[in-house]
mmCIF file of the N, C-alpha and C atoms, coordinates in Angstrom:
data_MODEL
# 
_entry.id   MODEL 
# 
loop_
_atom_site.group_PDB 
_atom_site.id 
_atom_site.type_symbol 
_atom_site.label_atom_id 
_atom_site.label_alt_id 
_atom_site.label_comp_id 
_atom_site.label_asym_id 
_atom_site.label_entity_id 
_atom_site.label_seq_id 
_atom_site.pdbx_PDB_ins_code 
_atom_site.Cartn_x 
_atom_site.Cartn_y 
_atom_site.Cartn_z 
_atom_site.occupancy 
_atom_site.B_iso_or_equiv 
_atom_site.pdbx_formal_charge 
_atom_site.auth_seq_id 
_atom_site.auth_comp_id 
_atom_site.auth_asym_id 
_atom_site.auth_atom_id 
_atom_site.pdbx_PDB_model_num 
ATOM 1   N N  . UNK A 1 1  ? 0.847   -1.181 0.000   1.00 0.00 ? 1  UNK A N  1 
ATOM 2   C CA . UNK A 1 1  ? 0.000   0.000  0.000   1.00 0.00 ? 1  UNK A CA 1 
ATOM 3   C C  . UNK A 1 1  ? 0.890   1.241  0.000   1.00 0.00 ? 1  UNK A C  1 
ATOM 4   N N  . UNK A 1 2  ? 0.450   2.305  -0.970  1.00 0.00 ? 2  UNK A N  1 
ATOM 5   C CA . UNK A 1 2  ? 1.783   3.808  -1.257  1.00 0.00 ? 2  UNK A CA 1 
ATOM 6   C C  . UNK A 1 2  ? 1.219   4.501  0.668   1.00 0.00 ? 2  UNK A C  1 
ATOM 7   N N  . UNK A 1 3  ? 1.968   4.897  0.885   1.00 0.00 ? 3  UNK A N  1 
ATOM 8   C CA . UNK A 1 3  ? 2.063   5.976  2.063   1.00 0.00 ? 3  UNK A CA 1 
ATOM 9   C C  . UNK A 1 3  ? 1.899   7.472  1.514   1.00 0.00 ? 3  UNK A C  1 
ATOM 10  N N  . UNK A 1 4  ? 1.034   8.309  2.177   1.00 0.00 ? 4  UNK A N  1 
ATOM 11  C CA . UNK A 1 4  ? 1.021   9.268  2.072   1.00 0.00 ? 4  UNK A CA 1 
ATOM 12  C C  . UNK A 1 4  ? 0.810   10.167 3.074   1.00 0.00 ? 4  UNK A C  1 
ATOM 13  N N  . UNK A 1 5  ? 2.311   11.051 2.927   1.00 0.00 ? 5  UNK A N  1 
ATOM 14  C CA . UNK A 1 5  ? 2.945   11.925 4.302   1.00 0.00 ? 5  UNK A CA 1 
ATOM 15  C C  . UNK A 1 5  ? 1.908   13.291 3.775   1.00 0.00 ? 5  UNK A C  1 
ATOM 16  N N  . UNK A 1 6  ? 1.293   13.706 5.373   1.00 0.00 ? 6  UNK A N  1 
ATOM 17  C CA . UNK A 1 6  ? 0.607   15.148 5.853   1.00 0.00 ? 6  UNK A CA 1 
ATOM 18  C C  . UNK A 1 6  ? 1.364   15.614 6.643   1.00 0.00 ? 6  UNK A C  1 
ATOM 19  N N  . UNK A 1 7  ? 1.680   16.833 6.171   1.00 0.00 ? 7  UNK A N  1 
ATOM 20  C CA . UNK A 1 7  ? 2.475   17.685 7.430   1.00 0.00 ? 7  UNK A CA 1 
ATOM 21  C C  . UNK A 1 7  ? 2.305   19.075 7.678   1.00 0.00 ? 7  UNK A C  1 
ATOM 22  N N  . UNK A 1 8  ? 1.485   19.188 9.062   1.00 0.00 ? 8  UNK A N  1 
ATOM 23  C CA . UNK A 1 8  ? 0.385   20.568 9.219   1.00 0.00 ? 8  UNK A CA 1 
ATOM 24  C C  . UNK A 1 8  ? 1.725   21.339 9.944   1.00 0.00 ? 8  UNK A C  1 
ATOM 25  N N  . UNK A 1 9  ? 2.465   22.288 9.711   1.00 0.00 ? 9  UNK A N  1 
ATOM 26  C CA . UNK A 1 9  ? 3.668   23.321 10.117  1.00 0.00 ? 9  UNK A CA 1 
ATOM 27  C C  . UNK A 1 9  ? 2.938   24.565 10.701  1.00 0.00 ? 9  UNK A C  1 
ATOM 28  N N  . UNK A 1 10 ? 2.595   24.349 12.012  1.00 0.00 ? 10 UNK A N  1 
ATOM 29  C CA . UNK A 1 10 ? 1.693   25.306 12.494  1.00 0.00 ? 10 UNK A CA 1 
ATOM 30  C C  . UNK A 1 10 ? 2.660   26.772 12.545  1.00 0.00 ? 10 UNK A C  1 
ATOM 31  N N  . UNK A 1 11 ? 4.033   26.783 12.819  1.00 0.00 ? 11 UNK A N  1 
ATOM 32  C CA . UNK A 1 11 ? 4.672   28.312 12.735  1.00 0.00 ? 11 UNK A CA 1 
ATOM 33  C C  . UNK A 1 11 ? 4.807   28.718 11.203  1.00 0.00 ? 11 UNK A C  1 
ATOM 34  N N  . UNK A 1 12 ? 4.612   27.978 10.403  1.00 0.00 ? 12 UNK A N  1 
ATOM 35  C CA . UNK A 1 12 ? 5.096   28.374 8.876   1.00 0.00 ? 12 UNK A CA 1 
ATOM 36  C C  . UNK A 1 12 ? 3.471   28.720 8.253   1.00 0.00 ? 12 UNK A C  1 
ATOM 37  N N  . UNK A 1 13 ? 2.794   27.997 9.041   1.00 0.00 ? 13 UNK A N  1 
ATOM 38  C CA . UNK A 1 13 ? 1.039   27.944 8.492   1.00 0.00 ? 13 UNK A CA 1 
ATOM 39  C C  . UNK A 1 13 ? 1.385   27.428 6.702   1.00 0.00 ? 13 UNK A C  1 
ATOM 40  N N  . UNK A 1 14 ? 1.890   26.103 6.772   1.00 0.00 ? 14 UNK A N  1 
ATOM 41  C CA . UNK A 1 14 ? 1.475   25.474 5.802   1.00 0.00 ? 14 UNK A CA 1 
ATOM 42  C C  . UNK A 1 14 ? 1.260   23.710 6.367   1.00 0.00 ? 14 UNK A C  1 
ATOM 43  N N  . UNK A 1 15 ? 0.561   23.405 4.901   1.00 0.00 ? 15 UNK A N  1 
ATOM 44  C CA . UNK A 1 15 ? -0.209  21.820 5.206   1.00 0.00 ? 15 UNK A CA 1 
ATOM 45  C C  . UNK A 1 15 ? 0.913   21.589 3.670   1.00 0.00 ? 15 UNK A C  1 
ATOM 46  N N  . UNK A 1 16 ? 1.444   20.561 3.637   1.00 0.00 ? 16 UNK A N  1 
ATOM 47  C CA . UNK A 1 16 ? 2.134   19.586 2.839   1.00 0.00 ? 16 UNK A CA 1 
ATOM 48  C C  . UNK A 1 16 ? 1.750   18.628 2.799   1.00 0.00 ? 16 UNK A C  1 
ATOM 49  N N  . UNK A 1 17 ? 1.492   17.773 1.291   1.00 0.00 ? 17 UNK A N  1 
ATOM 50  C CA . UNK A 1 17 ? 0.743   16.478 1.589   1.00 0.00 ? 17 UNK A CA 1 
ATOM 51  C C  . UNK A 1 17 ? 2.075   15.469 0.476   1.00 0.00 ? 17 UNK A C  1 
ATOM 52  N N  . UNK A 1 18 ? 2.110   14.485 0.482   1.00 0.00 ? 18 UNK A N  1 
ATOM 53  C CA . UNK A 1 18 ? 3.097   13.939 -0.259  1.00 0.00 ? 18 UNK A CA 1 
ATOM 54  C C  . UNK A 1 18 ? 2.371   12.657 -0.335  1.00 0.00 ? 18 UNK A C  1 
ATOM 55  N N  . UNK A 1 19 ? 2.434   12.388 -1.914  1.00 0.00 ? 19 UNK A N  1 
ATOM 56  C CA . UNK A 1 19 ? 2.284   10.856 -2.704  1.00 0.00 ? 19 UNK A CA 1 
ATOM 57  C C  . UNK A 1 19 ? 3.471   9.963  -2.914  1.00 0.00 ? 19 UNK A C  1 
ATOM 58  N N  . UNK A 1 20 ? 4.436   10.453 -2.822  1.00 0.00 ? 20 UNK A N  1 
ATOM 59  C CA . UNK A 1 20 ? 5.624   10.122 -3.380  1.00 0.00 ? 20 UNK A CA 1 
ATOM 60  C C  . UNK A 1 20 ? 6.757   10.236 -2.179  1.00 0.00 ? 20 UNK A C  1 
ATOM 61  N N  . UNK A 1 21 ? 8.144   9.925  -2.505  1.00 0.00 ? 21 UNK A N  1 
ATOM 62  C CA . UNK A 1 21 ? 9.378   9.915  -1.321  1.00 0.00 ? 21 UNK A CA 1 
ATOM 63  C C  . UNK A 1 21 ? 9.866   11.676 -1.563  1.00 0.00 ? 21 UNK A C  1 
ATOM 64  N N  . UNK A 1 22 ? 9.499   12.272 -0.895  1.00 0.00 ? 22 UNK A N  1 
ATOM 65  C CA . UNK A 1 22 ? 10.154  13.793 -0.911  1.00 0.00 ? 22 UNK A CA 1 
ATOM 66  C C  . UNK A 1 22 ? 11.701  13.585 -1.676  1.00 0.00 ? 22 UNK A C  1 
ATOM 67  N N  . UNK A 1 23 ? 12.425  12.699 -1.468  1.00 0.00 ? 23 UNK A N  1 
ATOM 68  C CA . UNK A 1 23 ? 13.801  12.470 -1.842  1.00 0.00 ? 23 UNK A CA 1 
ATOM 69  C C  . UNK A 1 23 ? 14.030  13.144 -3.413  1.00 0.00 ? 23 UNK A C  1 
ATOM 70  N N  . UNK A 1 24 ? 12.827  12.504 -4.046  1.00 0.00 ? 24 UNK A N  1 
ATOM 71  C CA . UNK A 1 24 ? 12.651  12.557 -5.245  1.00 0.00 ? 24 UNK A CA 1 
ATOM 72  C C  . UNK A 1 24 ? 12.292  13.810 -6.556  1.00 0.00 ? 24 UNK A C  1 
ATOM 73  N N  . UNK A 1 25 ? 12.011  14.881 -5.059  1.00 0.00 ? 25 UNK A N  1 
ATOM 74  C CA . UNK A 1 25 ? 11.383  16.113 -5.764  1.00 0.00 ? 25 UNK A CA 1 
ATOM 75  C C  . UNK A 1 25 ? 13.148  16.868 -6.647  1.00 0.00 ? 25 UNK A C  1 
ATOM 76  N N  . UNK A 1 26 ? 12.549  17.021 -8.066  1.00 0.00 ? 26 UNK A N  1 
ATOM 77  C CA . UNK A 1 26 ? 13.177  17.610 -8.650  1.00 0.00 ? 26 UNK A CA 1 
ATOM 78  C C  . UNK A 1 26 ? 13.349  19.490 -8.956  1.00 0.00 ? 26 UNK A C  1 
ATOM 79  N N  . UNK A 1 27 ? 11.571  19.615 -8.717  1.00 0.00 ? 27 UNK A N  1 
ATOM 80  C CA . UNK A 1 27 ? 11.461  21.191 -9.236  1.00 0.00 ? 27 UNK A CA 1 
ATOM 81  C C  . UNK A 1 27 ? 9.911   21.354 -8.370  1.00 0.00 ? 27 UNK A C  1 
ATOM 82  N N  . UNK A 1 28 ? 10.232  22.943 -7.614  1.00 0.00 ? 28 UNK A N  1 
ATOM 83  C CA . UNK A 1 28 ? 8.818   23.094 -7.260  1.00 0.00 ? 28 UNK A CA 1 
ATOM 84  C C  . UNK A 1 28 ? 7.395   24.149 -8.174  1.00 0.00 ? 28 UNK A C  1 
ATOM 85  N N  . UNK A 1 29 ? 6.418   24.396 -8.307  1.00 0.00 ? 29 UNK A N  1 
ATOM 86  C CA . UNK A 1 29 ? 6.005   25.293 -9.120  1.00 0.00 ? 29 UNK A CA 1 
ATOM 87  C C  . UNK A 1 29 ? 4.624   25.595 -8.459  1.00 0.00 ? 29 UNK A C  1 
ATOM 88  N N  . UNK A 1 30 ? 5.020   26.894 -7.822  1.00 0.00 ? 30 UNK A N  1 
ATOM 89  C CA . UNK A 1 30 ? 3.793   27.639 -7.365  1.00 0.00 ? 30 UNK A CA 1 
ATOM 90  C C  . UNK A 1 30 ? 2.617   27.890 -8.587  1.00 0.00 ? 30 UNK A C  1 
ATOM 91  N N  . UNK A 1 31 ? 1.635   27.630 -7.704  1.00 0.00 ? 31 UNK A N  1 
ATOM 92  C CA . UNK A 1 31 ? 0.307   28.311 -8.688  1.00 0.00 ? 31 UNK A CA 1 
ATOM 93  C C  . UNK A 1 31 ? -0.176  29.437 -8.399  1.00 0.00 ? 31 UNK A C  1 
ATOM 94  N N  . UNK A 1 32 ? -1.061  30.275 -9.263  1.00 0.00 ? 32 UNK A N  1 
ATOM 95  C CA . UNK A 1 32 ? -2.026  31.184 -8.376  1.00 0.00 ? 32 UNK A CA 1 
ATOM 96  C C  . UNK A 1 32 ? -2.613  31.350 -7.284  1.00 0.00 ? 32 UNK A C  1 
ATOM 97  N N  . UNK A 1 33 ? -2.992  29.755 -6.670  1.00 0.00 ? 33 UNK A N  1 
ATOM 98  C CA . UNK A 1 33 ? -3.542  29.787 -5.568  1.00 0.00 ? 33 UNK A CA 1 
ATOM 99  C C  . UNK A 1 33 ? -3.026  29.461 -4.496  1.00 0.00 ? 33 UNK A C  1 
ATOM 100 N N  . UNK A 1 34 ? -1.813  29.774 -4.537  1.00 0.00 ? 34 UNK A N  1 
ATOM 101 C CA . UNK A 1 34 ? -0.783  29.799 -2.834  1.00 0.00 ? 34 UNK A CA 1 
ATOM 102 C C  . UNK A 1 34 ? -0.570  28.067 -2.684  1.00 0.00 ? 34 UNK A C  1 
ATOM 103 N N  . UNK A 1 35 ? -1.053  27.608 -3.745  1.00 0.00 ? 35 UNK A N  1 
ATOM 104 C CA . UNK A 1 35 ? -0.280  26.146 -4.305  1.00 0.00 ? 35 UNK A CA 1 
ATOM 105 C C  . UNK A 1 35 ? 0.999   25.987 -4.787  1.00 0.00 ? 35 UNK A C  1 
ATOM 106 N N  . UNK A 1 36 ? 1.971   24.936 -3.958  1.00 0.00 ? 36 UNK A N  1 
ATOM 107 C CA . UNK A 1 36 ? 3.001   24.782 -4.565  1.00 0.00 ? 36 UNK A CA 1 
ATOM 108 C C  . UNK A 1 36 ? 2.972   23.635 -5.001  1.00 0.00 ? 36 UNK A C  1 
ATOM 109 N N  . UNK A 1 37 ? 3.231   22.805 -6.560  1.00 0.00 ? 37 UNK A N  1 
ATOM 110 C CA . UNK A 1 37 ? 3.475   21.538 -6.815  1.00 0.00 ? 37 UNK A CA 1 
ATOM 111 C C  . UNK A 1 37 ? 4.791   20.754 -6.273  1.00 0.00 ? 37 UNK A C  1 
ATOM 112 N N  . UNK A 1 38 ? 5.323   20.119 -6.063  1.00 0.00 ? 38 UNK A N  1 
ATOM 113 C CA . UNK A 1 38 ? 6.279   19.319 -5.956  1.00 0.00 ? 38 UNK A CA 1 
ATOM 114 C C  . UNK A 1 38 ? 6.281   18.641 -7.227  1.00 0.00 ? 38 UNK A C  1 
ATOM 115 N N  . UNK A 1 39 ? 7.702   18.242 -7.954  1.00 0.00 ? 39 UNK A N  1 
ATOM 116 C CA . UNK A 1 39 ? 7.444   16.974 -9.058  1.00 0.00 ? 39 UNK A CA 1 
ATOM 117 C C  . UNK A 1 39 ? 8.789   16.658 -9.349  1.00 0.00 ? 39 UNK A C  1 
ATOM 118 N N  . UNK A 1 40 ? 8.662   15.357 -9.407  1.00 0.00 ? 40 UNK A N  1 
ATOM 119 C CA . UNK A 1 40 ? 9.938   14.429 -9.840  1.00 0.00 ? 40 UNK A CA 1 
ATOM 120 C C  . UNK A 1 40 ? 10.670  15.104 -11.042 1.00 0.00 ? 40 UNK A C  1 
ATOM 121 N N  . UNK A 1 41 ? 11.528  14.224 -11.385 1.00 0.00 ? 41 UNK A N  1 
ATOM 122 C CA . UNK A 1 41 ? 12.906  14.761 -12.415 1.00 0.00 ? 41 UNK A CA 1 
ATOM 123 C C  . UNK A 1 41 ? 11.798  14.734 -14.044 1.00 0.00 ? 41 UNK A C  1 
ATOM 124 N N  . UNK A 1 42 ? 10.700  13.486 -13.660 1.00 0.00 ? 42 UNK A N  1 
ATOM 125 C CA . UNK A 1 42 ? 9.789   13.193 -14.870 1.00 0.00 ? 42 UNK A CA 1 
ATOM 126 C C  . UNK A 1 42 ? 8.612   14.363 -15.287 1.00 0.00 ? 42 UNK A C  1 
ATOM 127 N N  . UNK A 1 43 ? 8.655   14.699 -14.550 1.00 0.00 ? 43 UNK A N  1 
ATOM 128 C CA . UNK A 1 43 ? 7.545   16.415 -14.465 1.00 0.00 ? 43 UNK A CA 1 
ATOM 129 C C  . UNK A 1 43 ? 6.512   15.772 -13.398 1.00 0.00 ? 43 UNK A C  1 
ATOM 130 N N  . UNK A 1 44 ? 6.284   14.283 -12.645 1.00 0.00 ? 44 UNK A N  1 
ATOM 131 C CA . UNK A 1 44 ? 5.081   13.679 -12.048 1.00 0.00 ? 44 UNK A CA 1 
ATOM 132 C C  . UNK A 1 44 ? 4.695   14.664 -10.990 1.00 0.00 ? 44 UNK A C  1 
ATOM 133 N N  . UNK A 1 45 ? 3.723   14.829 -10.537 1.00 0.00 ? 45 UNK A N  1 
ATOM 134 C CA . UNK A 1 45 ? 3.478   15.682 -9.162  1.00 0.00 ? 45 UNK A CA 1 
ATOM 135 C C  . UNK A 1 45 ? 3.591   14.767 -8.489  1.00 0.00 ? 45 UNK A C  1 
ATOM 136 N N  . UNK A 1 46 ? 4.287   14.986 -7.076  1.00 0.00 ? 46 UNK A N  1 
ATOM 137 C CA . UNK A 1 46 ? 4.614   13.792 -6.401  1.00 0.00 ? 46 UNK A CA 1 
ATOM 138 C C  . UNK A 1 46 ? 4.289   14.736 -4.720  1.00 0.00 ? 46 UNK A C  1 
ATOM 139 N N  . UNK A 1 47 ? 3.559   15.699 -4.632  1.00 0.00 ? 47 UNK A N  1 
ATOM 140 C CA . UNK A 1 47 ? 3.338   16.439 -4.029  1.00 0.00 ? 47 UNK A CA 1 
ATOM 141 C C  . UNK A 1 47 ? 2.623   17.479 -3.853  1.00 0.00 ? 47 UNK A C  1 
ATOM 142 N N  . UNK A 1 48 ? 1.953   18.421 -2.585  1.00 0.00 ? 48 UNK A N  1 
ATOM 143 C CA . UNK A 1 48 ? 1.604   19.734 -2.642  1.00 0.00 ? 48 UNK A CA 1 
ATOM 144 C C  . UNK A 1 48 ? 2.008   20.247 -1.477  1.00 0.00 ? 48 UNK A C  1 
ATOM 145 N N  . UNK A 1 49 ? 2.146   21.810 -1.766  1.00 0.00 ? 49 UNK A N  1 
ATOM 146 C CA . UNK A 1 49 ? 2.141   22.260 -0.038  1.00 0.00 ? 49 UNK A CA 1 
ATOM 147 C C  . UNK A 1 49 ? 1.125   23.765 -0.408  1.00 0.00 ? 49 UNK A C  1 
ATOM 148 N N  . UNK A 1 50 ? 0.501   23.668 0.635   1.00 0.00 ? 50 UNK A N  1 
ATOM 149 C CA . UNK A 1 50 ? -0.623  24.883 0.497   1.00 0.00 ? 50 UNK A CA 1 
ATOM 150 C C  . UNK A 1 50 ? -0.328  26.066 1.626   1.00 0.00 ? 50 UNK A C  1 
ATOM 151 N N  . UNK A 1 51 ? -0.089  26.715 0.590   1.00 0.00 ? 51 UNK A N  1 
ATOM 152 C CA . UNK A 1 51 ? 0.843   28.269 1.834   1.00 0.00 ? 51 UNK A CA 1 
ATOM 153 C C  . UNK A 1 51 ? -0.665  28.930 2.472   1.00 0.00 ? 51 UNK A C  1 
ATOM 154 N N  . UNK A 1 52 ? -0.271  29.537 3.601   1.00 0.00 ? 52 UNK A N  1 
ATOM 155 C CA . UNK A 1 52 ? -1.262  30.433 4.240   1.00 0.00 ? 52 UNK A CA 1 
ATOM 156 C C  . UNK A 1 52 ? -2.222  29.147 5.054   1.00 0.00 ? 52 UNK A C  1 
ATOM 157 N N  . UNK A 1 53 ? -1.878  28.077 5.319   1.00 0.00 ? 53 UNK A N  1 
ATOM 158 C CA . UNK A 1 53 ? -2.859  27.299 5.666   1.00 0.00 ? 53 UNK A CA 1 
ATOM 159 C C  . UNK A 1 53 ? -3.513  27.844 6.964   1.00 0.00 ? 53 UNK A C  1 
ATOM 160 N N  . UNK A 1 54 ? -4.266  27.788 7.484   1.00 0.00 ? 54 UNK A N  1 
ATOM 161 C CA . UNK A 1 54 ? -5.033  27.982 8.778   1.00 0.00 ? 54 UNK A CA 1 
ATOM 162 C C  . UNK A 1 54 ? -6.327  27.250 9.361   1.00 0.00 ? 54 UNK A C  1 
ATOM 163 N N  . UNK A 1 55 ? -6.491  26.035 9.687   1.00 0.00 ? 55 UNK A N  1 
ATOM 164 C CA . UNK A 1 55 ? -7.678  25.192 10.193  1.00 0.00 ? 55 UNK A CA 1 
ATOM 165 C C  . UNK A 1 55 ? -8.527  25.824 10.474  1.00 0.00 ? 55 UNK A C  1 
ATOM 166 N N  . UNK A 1 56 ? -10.047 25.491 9.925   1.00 0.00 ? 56 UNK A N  1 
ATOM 167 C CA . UNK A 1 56 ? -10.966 26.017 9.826   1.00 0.00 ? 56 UNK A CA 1 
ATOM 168 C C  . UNK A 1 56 ? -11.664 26.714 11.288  1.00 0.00 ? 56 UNK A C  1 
ATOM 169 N N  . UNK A 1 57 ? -10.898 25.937 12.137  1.00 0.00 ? 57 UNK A N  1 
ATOM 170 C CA . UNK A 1 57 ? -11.465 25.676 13.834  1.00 0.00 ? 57 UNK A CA 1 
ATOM 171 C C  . UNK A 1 57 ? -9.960  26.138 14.592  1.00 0.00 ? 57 UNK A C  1 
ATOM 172 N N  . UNK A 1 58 ? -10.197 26.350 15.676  1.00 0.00 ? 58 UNK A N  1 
ATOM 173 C CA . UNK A 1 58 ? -8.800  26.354 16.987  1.00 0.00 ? 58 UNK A CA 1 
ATOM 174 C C  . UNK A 1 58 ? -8.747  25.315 17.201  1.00 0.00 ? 58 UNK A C  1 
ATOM 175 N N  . UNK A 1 59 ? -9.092  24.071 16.843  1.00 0.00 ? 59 UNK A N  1 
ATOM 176 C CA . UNK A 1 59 ? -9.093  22.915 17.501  1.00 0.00 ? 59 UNK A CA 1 
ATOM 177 C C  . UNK A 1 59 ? -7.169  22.514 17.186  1.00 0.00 ? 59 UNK A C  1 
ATOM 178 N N  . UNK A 1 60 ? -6.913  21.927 18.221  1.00 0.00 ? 60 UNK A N  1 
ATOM 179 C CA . UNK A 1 60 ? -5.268  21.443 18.027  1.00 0.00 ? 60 UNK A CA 1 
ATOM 180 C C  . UNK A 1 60 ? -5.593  20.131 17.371  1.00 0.00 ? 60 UNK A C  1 
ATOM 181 N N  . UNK A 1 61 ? -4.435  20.112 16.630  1.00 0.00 ? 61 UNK A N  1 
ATOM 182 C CA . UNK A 1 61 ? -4.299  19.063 16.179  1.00 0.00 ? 61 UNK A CA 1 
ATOM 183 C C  . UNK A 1 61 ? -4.614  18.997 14.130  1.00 0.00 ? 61 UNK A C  1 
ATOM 184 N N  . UNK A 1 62 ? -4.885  17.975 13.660  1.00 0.00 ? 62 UNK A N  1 
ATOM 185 C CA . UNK A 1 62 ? -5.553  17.868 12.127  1.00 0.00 ? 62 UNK A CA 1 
ATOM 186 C C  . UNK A 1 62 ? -5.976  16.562 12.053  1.00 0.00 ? 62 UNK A C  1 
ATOM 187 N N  . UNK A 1 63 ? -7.428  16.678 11.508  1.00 0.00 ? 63 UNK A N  1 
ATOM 188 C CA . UNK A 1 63 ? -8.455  15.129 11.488  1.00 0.00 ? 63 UNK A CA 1 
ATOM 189 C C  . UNK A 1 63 ? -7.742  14.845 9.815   1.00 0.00 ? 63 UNK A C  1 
ATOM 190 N N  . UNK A 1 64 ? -7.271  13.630 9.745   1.00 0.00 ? 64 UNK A N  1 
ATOM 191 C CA . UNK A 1 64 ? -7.142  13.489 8.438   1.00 0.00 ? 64 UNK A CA 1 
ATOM 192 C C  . UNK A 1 64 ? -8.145  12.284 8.258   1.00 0.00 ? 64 UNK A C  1 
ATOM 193 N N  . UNK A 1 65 ? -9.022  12.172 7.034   1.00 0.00 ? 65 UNK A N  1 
ATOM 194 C CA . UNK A 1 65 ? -9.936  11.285 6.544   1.00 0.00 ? 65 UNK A CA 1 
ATOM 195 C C  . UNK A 1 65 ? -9.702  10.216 5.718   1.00 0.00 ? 65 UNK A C  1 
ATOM 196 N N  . UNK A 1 66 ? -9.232  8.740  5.786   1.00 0.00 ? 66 UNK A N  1 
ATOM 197 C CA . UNK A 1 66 ? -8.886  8.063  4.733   1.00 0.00 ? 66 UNK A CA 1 
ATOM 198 C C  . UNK A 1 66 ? -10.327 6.991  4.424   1.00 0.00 ? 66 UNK A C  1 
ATOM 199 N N  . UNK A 1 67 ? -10.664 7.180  2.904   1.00 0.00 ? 67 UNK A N  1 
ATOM 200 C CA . UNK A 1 67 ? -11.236 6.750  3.056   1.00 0.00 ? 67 UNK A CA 1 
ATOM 201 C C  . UNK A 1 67 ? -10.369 5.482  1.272   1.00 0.00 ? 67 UNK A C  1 
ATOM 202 N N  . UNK A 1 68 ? -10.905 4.001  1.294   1.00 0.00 ? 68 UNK A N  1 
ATOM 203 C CA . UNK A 1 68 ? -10.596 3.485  0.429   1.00 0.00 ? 68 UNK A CA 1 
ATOM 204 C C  . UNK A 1 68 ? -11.669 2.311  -0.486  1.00 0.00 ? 68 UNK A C  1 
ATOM 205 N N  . UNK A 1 69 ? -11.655 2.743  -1.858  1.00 0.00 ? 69 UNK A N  1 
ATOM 206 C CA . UNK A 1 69 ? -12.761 2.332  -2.622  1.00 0.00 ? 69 UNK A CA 1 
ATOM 207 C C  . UNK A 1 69 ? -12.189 1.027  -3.115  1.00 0.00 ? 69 UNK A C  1 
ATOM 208 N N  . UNK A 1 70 ? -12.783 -0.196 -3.491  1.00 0.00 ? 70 UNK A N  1 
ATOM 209 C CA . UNK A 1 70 ? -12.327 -1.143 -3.968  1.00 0.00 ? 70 UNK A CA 1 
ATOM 210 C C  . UNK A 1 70 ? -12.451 -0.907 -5.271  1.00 0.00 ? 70 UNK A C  1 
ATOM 211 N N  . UNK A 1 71 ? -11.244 -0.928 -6.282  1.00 0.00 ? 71 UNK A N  1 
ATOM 212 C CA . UNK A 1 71 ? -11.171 -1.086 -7.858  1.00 0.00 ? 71 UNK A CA 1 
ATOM 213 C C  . UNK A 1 71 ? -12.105 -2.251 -8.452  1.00 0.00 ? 71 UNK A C  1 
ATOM 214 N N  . UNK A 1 72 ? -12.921 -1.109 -9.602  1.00 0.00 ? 72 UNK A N  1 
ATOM 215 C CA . UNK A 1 72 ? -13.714 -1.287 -10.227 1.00 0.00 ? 72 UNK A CA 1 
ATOM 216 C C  . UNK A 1 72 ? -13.598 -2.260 -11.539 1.00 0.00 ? 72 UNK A C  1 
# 
């Protein structure tokens, strides 16, 4: 099963999510929307990190939701 790293940086106020081994990131590329891609040497997105993050709530912590569909 792939692993996929969340990482909520409460002094930086960003959320990073990773599909892939960070090792691997070749080039990053911000978007318009305070999106940064991560992507391998191949152009793959193997990543995001979302600047300005701030949880919707004060609640400490981050609920992450996995949910998994059986292939169709």
């Amino acid at each position: 099963m792939d692993k996929i790293r969340v990482i909520h940086d409460l002094a930086g106020h960003t959320l990073t999510v990773w599909f892939d081994d960070p090792a691997k990131e070749s080039v990053c590329e911000e978007t318009a929307d305070e999106v940064v891609l991560m992507k391998d040497a191949g152009g793959r997105v193997i990543g995001f990190e979302l600047l300005n993050y701030r949880p919707a709530d004060d609640a400490a912590g981050l609920t992450v939701e996995t949910i998994v569909r059986p292939e169709s």
